[in-house]
C-alpha positions in Angstrom: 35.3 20.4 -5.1 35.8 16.7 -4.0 33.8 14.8 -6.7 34.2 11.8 -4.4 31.8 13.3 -1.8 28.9 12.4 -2.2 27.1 14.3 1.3 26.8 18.0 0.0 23.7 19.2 -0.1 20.7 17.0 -2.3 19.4 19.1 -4.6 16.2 18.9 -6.5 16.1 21.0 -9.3 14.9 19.1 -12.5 15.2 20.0 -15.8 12.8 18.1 -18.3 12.9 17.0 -21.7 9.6 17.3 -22.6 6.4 18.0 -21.3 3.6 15.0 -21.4 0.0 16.1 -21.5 -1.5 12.8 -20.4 -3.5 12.6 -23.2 -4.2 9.1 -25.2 -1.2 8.9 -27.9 1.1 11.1 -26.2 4.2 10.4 -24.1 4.0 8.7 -21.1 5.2 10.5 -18.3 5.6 12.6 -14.7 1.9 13.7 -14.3 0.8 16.3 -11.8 -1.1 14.8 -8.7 -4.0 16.1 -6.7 -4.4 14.3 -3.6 -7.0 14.6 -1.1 -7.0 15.2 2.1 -3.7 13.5 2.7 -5.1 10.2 1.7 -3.7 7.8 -0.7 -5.7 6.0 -3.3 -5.4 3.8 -5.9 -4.7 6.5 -8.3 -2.6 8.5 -6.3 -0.4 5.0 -5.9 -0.3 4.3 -9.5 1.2 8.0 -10.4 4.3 7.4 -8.4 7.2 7.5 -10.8 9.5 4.0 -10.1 13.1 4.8 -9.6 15.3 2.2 -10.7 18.8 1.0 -11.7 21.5 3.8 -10.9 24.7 3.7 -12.5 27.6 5.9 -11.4 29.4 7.8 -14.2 33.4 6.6 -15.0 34.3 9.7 -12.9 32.2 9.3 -10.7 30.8 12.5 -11.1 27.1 11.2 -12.1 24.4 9.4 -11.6 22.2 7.9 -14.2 19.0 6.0 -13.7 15.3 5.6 -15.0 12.2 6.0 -13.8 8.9 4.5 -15.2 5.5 6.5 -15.4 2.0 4.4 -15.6 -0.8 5.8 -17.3 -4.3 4.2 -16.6 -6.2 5.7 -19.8 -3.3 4.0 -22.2 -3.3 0.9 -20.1 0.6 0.9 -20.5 4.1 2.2 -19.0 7.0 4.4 -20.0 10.3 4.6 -18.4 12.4 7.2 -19.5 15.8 7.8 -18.4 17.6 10.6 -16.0 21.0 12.3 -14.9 22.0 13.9 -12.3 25.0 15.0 -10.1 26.4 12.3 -7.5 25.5 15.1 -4.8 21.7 15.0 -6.2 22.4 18.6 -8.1 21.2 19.3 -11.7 19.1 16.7 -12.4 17.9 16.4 -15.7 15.4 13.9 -18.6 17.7 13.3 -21.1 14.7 10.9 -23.1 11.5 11.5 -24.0 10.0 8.8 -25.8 7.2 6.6 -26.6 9.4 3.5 -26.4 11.1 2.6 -23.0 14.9 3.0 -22.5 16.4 0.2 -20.1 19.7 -1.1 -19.0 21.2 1.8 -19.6 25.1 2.4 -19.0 27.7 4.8 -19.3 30.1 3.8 -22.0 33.5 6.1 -23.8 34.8 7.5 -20.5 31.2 8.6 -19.7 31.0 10.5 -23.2 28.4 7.8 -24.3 25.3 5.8 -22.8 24.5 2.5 -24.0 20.7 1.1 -23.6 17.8 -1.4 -25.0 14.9 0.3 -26.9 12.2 -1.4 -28.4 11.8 1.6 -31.2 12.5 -0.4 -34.4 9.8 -3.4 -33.4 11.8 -5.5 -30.9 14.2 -4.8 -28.6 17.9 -3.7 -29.3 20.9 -2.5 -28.2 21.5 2.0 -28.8 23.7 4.2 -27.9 23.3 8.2 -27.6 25.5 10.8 -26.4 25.7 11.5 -22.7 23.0 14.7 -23.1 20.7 12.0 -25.1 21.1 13.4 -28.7 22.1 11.2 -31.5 21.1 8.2 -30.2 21.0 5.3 -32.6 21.0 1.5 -33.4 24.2 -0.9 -33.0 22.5 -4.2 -32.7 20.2 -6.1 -35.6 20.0 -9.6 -33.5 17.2 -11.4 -35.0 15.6 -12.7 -31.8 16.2 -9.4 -29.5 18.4 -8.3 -27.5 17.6 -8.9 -23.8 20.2 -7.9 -21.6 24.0 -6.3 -22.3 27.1 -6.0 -20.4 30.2 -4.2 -22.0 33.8 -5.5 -21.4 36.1 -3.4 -19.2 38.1 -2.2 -22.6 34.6 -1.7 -24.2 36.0 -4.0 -27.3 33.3 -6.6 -26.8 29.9 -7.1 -25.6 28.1 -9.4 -23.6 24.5 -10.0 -24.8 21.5 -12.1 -23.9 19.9 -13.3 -26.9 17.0 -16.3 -27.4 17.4 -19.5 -29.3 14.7 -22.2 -30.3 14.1 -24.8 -28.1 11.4 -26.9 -28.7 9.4 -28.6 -31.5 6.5 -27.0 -33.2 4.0 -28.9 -34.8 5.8 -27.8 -38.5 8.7 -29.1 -37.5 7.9 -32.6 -37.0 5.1 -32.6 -39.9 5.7 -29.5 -42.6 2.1 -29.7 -44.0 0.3 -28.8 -41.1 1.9 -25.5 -40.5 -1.3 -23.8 -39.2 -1.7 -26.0 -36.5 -1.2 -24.7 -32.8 -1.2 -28.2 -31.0 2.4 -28.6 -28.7 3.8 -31.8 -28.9 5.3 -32.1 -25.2 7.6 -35.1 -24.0 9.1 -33.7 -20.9 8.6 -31.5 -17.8 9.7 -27.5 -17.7 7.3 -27.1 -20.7 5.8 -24.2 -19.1 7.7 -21.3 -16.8 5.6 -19.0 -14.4 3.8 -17.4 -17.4 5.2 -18.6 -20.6 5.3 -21.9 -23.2 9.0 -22.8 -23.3 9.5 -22.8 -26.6 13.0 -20.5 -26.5 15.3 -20.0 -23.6 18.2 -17.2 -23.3 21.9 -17.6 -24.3 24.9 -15.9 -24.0 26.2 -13.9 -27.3 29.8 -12.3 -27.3 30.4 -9.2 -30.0 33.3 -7.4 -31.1 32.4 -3.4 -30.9 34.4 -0.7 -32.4 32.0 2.4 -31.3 29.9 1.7 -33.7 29.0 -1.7 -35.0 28.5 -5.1 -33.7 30.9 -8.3 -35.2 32.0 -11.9 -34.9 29.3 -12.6 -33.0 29.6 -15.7 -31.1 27.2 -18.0 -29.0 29.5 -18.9 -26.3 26.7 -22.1 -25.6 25.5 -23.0 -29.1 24.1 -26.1 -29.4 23.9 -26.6 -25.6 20.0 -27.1 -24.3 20.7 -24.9 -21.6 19.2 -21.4 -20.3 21.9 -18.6 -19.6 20.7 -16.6 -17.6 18.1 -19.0 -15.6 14.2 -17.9 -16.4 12.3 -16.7 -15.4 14.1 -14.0 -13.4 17.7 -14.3 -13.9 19.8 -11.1 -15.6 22.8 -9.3 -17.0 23.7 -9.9 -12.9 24.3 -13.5 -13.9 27.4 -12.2 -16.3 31.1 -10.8 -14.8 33.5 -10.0 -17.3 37.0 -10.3 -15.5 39.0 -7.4 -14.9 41.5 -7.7 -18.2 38.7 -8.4 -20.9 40.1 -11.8 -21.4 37.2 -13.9 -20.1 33.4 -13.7 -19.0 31.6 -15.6 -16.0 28.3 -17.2 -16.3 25.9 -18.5 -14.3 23.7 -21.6 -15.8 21.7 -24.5 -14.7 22.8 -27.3 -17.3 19.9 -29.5 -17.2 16.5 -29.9 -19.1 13.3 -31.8 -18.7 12.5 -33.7 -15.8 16.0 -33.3 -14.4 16.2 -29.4 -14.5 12.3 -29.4 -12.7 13.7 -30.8 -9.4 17.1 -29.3 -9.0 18.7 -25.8 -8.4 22.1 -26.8 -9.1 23.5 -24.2 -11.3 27.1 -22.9 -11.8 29.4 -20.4 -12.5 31.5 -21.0 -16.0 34.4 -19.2 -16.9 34.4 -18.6 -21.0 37.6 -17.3 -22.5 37.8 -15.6 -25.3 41.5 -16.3 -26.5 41.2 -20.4 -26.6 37.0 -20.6 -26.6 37.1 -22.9 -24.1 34.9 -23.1 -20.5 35.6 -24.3 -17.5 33.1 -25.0 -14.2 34.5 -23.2 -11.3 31.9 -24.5 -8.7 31.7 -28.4 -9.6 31.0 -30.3 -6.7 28.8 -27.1 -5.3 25.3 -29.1 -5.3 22.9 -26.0 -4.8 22.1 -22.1 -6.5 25.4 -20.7 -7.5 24.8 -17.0 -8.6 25.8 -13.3 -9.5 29.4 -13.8 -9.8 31.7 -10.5 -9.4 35.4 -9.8 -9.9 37.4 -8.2 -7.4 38.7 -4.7 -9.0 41.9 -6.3 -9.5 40.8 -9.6 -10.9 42.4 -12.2 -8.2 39.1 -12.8 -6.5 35.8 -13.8 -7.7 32.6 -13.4 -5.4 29.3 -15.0 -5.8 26.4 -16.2 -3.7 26.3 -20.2 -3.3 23.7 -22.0 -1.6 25.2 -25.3 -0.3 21.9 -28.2 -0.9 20.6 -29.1 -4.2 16.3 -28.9 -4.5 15.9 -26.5 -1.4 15.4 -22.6 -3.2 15.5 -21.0 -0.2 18.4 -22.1 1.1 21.0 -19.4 3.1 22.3 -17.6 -0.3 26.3 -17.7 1.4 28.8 -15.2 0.5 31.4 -16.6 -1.6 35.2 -15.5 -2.5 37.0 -17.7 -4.8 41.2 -17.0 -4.9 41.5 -17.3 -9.2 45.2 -17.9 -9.0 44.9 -21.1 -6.4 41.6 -21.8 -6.8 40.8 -21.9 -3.0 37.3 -20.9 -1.6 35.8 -19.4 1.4 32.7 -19.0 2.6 32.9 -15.1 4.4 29.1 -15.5 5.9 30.0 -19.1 7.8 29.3 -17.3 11.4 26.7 -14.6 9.7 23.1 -16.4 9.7 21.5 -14.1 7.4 21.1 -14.6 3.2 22.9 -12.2 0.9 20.5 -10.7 -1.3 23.0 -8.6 -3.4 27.0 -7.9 -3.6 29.2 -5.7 -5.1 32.8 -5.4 -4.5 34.7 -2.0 -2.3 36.9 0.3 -4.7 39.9 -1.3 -2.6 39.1 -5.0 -3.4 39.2 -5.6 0.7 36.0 -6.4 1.6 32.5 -6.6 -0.3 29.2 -5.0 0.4 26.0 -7.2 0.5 22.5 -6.2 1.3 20.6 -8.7 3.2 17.5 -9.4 5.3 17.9 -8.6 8.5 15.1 -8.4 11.5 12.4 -7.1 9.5 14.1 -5.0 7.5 17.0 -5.0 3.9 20.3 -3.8 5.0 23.9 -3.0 3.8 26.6 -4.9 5.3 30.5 -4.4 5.0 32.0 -8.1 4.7 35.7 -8.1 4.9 38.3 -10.5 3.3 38.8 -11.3 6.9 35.1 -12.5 7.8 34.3 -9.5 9.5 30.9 -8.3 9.3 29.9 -4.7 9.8 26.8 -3.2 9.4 26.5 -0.5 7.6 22.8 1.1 7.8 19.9 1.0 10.0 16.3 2.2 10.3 12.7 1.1 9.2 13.7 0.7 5.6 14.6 -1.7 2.8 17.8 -0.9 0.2 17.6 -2.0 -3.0 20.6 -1.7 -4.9 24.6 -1.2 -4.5 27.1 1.0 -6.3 30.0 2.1 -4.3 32.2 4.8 -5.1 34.2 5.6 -2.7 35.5 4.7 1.0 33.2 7.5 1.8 30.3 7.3 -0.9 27.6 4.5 -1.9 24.9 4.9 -3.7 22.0 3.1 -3.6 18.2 2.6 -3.1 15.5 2.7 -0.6 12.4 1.8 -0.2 10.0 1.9 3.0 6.1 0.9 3.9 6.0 4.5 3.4 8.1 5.4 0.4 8.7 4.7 -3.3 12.5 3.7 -3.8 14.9 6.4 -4.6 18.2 7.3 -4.9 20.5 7.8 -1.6 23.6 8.0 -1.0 25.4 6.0 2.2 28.7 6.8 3.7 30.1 3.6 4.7 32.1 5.1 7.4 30.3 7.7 9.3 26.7 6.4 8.3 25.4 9.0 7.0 22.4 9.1 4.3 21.4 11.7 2.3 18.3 11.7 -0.6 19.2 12.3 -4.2 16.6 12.0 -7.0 13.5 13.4 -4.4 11.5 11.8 -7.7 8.2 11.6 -5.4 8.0 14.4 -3.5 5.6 16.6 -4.8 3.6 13.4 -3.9 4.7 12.6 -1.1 4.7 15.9 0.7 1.0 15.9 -0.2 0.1 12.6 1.8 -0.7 11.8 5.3 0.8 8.1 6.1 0.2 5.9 8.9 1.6 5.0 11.5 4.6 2.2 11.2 4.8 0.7 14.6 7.3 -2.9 15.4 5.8 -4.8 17.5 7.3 -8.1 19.1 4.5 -10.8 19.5 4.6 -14.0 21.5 4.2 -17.1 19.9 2.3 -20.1 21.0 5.7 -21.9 21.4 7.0 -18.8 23.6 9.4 -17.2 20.7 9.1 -13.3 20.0 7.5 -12.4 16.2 8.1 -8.9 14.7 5.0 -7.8 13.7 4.4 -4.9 11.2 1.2 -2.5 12.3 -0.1 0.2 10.1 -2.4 2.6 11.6 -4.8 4.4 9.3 -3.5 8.3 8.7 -5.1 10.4 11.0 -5.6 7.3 14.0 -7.7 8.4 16.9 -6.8 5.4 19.1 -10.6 6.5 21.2 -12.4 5.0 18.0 -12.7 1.5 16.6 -11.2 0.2 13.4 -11.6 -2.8 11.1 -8.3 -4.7 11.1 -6.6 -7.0 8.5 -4.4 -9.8 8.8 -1.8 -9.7 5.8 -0.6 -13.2 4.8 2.8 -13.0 3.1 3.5 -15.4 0.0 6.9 -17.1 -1.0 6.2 -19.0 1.3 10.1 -17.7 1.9 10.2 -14.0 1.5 10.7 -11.4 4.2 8.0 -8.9 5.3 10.4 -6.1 5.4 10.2 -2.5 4.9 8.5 -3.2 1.5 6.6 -1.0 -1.3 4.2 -2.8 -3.5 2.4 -1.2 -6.1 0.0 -4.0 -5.3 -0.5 -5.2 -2.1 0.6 -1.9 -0.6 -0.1 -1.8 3.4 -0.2 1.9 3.6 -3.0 2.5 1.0 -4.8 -0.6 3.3 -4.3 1.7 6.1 -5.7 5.0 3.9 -8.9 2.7 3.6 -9.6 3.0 7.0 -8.0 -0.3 8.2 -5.3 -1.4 10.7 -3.2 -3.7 8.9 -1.3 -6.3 10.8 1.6 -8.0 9.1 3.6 -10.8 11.1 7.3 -12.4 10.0 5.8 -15.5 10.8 7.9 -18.9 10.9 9.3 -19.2 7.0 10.4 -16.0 6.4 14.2 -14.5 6.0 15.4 -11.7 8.4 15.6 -14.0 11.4 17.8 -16.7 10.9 17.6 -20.3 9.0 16.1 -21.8 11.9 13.4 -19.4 11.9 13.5 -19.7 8.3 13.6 -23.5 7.6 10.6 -24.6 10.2 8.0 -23.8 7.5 9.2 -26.4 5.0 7.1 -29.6 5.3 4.8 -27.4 8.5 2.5 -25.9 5.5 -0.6 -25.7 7.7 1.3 -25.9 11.1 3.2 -23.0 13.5 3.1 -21.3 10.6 -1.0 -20.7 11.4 -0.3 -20.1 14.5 2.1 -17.3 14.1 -0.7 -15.4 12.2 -3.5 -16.4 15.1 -1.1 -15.0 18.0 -0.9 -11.8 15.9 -4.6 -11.9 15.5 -5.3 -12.6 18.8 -3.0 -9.9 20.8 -4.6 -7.2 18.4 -7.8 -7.6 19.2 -7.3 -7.4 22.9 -6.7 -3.4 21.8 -9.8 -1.2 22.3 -9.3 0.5 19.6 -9.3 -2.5 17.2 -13.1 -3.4 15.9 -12.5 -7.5 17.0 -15.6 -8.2 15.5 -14.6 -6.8 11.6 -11.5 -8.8 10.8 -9.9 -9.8 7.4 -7.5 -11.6 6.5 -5.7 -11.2 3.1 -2.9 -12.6 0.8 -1.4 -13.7 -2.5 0.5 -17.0 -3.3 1.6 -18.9 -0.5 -0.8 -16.2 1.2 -3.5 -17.2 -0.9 -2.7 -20.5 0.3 -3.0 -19.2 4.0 -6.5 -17.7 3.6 -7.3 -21.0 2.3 -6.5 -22.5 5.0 -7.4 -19.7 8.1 -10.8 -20.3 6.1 -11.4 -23.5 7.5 -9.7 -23.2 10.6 -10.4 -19.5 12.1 -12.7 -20.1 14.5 -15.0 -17.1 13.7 -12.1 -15.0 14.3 -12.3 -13.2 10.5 -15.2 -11.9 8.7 -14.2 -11.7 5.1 -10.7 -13.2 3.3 -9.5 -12.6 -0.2 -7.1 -14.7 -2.2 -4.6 -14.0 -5.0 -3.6 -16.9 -6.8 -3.2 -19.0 -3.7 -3.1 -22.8 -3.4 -6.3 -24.3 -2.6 -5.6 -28.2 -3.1 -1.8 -29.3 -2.2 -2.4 -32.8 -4.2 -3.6 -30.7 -7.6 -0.8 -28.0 -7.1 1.8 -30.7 -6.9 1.6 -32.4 -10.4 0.5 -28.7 -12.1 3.5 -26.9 -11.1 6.3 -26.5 -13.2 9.9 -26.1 -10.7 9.2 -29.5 -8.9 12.1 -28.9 -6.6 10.1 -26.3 -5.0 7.0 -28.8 -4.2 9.5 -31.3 -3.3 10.8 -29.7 -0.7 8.7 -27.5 1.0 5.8 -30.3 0.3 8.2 -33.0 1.8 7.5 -35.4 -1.4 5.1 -36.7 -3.6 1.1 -37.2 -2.5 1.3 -41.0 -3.8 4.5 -41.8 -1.5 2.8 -43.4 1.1 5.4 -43.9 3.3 6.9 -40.3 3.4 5.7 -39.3 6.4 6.6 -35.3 5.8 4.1 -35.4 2.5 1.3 -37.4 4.1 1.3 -34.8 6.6 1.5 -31.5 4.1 -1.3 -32.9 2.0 -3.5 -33.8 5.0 -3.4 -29.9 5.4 -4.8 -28.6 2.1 -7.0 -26.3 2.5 -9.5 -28.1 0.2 -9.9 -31.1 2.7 -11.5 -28.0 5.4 -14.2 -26.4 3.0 -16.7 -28.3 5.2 -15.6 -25.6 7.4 -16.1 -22.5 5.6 -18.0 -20.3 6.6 -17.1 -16.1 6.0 -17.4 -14.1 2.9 -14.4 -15.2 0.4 -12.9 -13.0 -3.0 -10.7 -15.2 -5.0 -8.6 -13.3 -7.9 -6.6 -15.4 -9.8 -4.4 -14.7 -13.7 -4.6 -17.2 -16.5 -1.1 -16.6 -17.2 -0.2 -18.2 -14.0 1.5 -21.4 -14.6 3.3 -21.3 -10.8 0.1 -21.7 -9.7 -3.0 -22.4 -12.1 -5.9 -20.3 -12.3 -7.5 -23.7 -11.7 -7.2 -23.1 -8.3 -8.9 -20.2 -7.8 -11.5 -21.9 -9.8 -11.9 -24.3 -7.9 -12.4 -22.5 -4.6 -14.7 -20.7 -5.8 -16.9 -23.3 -7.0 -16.3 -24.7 -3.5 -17.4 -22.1 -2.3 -21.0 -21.1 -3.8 -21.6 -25.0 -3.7 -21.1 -24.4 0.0 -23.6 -21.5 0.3 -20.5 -19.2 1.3 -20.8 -15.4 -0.3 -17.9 -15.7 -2.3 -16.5 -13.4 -5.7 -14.2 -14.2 -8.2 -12.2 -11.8 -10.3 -10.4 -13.7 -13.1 -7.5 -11.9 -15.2 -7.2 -13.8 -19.0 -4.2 -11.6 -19.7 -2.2 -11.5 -16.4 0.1 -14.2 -14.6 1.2 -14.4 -10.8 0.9 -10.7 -10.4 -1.5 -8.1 -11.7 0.7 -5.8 -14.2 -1.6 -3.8 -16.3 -2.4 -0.6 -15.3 -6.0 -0.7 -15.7 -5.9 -4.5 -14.7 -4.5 -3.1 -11.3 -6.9 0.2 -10.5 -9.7 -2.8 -11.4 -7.6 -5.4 -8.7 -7.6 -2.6 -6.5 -11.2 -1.5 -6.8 -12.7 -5.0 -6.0 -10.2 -5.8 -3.0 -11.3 -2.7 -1.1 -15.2 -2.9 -2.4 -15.5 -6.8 -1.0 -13.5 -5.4 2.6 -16.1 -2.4 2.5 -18.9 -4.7 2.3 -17.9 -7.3 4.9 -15.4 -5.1 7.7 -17.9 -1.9 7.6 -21.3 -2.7 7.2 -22.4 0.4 8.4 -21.0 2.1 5.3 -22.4 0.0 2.8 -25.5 -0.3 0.8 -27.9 -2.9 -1.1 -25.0 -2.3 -4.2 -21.9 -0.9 -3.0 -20.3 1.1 -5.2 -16.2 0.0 -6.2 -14.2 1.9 -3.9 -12.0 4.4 -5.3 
């Protein structure tokens, strides 16, 4: 049998380790699911398992991965982790327990598996047989160990590890070692939901199968983060080929000066002479996810080319080690790569980009030619390749969890593997996923997203919602949220309507770049043509329109509120931007408001800013006049809970119905379990009330 082939028939026989009850103390895991009448809810959503992180045995023979289970009544997740047979076959739980097994790889020929567990108290680095048995501890780093990435001989290991980095009140006065005050000098204090008071580094380890030694900061003493926070990873580490040397990616500035630029690099660390050496100097924006070509003369990263701007096209780069040369392989490709990973023949890479509305996988050759590899109404979200004729990665749809496929690169084929979610999904009724091309008020074409409610009878009527992406800068693609989830919108009885309005990847930087400095411009109009060509269909109820979002989205249901014209009849916000001048000096990456803002509020003579902040929504509340719910995390430091605050209070003082839901223990996103039923609960209860009066009562019950 050809090991190599990955097409055979997808099996889905699984073979568990243990058997979770559910119960309050036990082990969190697969639950059986009930749904009905074919109709998603919250609960339904939240007892998907979450497939993530394949990794292809040595022999390429298996396929391991994890998958994480929610329970509501423990408020808390588990992710245990999985093998099966690259053809799909035998799939088995090789862990069962309470603590959560990441970053798992094979190690010894596939003999082993290496992974982080947080059993002893924080967590570490383990390693277990390849069935799971005698797993046990190899790491005892003070701080944690965060991230790990084995050399190619397996005689050292990459780690991520935390250092100090600023002052606590002790330090500076020893007596007062109770007090909580932060004694704060510079910017990039704060990051997205944390104090920064350590950042990440770099450890190298000698292994010999069983113990960690000489371990080595390969950045001590330098201020610097390695990998970048807040979402930076064990993708920001290459070890080359020969074991000799390890790339790293890092942004080597603090304070004021890191807040307002993206210029990081990629450092090559040797471990012979200890010495490091910047192989992109000169390259002024995000340099990232460097990857070695199998046979070590090549090095490929994505490079964005200007300094400040986060969004910028993420280019394809291959640098020639020998020489030092570099191309740029996506020059005449106007699309970002998202991910890369090099072909077993070291010819041409694979990248997965956004592309029209949806995440694809693309073949980019050596040569600069660009072939594309898969197509449909879905997103991929990973790369392993195999083989010429086996990849195996993930996918993800408005209408499906990720899981496990695999993707012949030559005839095209895809087949499912892991089939993790099908006892649910064969039990659900989705909606309707229809592309529509809108026109624009400046005559371009917009692909618009529509969800139709399961069961759509198009001789009825139907309340409607607008959904506002965030980013400002992030495609609406084929995406699955366990949060703002357009199908379970749709299971609620409501057409959803999601434009890729001007800002968003998939459609080139032109498309793409218009947004910066245009906060409240074409923008808003994108989202009103949508708006307006839906409601000419009968069977959309014109009169019961929402309009939803989170982030920059919050920040568009900001502003539709004072500008819709009587076209919506209830909004909700998730930590959106309500005043441009307050969001500007309480954010923390300043490059970010510097460039999509166009500048400073107090630069009178920039021309760009004067005209973003004489959009905020908070200069329009005169204006406001439909139902608002604003939902907002204390954790946020992106974008303050202030905010929300402060619309709200806006709000009531303006005699507008308006709710607040406020998370003390969340940040930018809603991650608890019981945090997110309750999110959920109060985002469909406030649309009940507003977009189908007929249903409601006096006190409306939280939907379920």
């Amino acid at each position: 049998m050809n090991k190599l082939n990955c097409m055979m028939m997808a099996g889905t026989l699984l073979v568990t380790a243990c058997q979770p009850t559910g119960k309050t103390g036990d082990i969190i895991g697969k639950q059986p699911v009930k749904v009905e009448n074919g109709i998603m809810t919250t609960e339904v959503l939240m007892a998907f398992g979450r497939v993530s992180d394949p990794v292809v045995s040595p022999d390429k023979s298996k396929i391991l991965f994890g998958v994480t289970y929610e329970n509501v009544e423990q408020n808390k997740s588990n992710r245990e982790l999985f093998v099966m047979d690259i053809d799909g076959q035998n799939k088995r739980q090789i862990t069962c327990t309470p603590e959560s097994e990441g970053n798992a790889v094979w190690i010894n020929g596939g003999k082993q598996i290496a992974y982080l567990s947080g059993k002893s108290g924080d967590s570490q680095l383990w390693i277990m047989e390849a069935d799971g048995s005698n797993a046990r501890q190899i790491s005892h780093h003070e701080k944690g160990v965060h991230g790990f990435l084995f050399s190619p001989d397996e005689k050292h290991i990459l780690f991520i590890g935390n250092v100090k980095y600023s002052q606590k009140a002790s330090d500076i006065y020893p007596d007062l070692d109770k007090a909580t005050g932060r004694v704060i000098d510079d910017l990039m204090y704060k990051h997205w939901d944390e104090w920064v008071e350590e950042i990440p580094h770099p450890y190298i380890a000698s292994f010999d199968g069983k113990a960690l030694s000489d371990i080595v900061d390969i950045m001590e003493g330098e201020p610097y983060e390695s990998p970048m926070k807040p979402f930076g990873g064990i993708e920001s580490f290459a070890w080359t080929p020969d074991s000799k040397a390890v790339a790293y990616t890092s942004r080597k500035k603090t304070g004021l000066e890191y807040s307002i630029s993206t210029n990081s690099d990629i450092y090559l660390y040797d471990l012979g002479s200890k010495q490091t050496r910047n192989l992109t100097e000169g390259m002024m924006g995000y340099d990232t996810t460097p990857a070695f070509s199998p046979d070590g003369k090549y090095m490929a990263w994505g490079s964005m080319e200007r300094d400040g701007y986060e969004s910028d096209k993420n280019r394809l780069f291959v640098m020639n080690m020998a020489t030092g040369e570099k191309q740029d392989l996506t020059a005449d490709f106007d699309y970002s790569t998202d991910e890369l990973a090099w072909a077993p023949d070291g010819q041409s890479l694979f990248i997965r980009t956004a592309y029209q509305g949806e995440v694809h996988i693309f073949r980019v050759g050596l040569d600069k030619k660009i072939e594309q590899i898969t197509t449909g109404y879905y997103d991929y979200a990973s790369l392993a390749p195999v083989s010429e004729t086996c990849l195996i990665a993930m996918r993800h749809s408005l209408s499906q969890p990720d899981e496990i496929y695999s993707v012949n690169p030559q005839s095209k084929e895809v087949k499912e593997l892991s089939f993790e979610n099908k006892d649910i999904l064969d039990q659900l009724t989705m909606g309707k996923v229809e592309e529509r091309w809108i026109t624009t008020t400046d005559n371009k074409k917009m692909l618009t997203w529509i969800v139709y409610p399961p069961h759509f009878d198009p001789s009825k009527k139907y309340p409607a919602i607008l959904y506002c992406q965030g980013g400002p800068q992030q495609a609406v693609s084929q995406f699955w949220s366990y949060r703002w989830n357009l199908q379970l919108m749709a299971a609620n009885g409501y057409i959803v309507i999601a434009p890729n309005r001007r800002g968003l990847y998939g459609f080139g930087q032109e498309w793409l770049e218009q947004i910066s400095g245009d906060y409240g411009g074409q923008n808003m109009k994108d989202y009103l043509s949508a708006t307006d060509e839906m409601k000419k269909e009968p069977y959309v109820d014109g009169d019961h329109m929402g309009a939803v979002g989170a982030s920059y989205g919050g920040f568009s249901v900001y502003w539709l509120a004072g500008h819709h014209q009587k076209r919506f009849k209830a909004f909700i916000a998730h930590a959106g931007i309500y005043n441009l001048e307050q969001q500007y000096v309480e954010t923390e990456e300043m490059w970010f408001a510097n460039w999509d803002m166009g500048g400073a509020p107090w630069d009178k003579t920039n021309a760009t800013a004067q005209r973003t902040f004489a959009t905020s929504p908070h200069k329009f509340v005169d204006q406001w006049d439909t139902p608002i719910l604003i939902t907002h995390g204390e954790y946020d430091f992106r974008i303050l809970a202030s905010q929300g605050m402060s619309a709200f209070n806006a709000a009531k003082l303006r005699g507008v119905p308006a709710e607040m839901l406020i998370f003390p223990d969340e940040n930018h996103w809603i991650l608890k379990p019981q945090n997110g039923v309750l999110w959920q609960r109060i985002f469909f209860r406030w649309l009940d009330r507003w977009l189908k009066p007929q249903t409601q009562t006096e006190n409306p019950e939280p939907a379920k």
